[in-house]
C-alpha positions in Angstrom: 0.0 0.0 0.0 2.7 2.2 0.4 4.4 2.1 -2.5 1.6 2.2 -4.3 0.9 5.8 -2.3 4.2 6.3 -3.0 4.1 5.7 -6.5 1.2 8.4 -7.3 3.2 11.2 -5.1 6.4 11.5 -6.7 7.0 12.7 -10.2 8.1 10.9 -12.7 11.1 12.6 -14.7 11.8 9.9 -17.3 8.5 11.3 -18.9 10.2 15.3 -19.3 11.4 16.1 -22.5 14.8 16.7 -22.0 16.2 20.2 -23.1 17.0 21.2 -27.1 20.5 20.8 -28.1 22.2 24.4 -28.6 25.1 25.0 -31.1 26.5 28.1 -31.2 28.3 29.8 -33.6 32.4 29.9 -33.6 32.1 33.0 -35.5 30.9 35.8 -32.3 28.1 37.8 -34.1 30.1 41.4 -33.8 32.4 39.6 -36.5 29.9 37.9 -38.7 29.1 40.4 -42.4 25.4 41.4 -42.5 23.4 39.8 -45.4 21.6 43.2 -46.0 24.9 44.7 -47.0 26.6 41.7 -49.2 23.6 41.9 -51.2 23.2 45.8 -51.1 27.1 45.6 -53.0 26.1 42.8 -55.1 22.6 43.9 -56.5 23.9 47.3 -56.8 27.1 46.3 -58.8 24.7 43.7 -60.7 22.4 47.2 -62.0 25.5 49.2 -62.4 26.4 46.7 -65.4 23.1 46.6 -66.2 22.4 50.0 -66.6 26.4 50.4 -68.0 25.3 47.9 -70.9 21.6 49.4 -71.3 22.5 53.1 -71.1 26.1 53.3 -72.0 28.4 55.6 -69.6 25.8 58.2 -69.0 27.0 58.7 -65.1 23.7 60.5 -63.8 22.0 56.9 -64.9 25.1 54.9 -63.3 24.2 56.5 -60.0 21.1 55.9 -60.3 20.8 52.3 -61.1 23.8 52.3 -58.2 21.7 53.6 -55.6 18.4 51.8 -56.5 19.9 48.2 -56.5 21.7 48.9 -53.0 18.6 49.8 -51.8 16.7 46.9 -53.1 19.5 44.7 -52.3 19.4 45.9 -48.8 16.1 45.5 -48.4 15.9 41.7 -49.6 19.2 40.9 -47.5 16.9 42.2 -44.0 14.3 40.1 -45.2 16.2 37.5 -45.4 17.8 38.1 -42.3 14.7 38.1 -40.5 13.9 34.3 -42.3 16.9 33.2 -40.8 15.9 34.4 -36.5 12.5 32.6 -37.2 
């Protein structure tokens, strides 16, 4: 009777889900490059050759196609950052 008393009392821990293994990085994350700014340079050097071959070396259009692809390659690198923490 006891152990049966004994039994129902105490928990039973083989039943716990033990905890998630954890790897962390080598790498500390102050020295790991940002995905929004690799793929600022690359998507903004991609329309600079684009616009270069499209527009010829018309600078004022050079900037711009510059300044549009770093921003849309920014903007896709975040959001693919923020993928990545989910």
């Amino acid at each position: 009777m006891s152990y049966l008393l004994k039994k129902l009392a105490m928990p039973e821990s083989r039943k716990r889900k033990g905890h998630p293994f954890v790897k962390h990085s080598d790498i500390p994350n102050s020295q790991r490059a940002k995905g929004r700014f690799l793929w600022a340079i690359l998507i903004g050097i991609f329309a600079l050759i684009i616009a270069y071959f499209a527009f010829g070396p018309d600078y004022i259009v050079l900037a711009l196609a510059l300044m549009i692809g770093a921003a849309a390659g920014f903007f896709i690198g975040k959001a693919m950052e923020m993928d990545m923490k989910k």
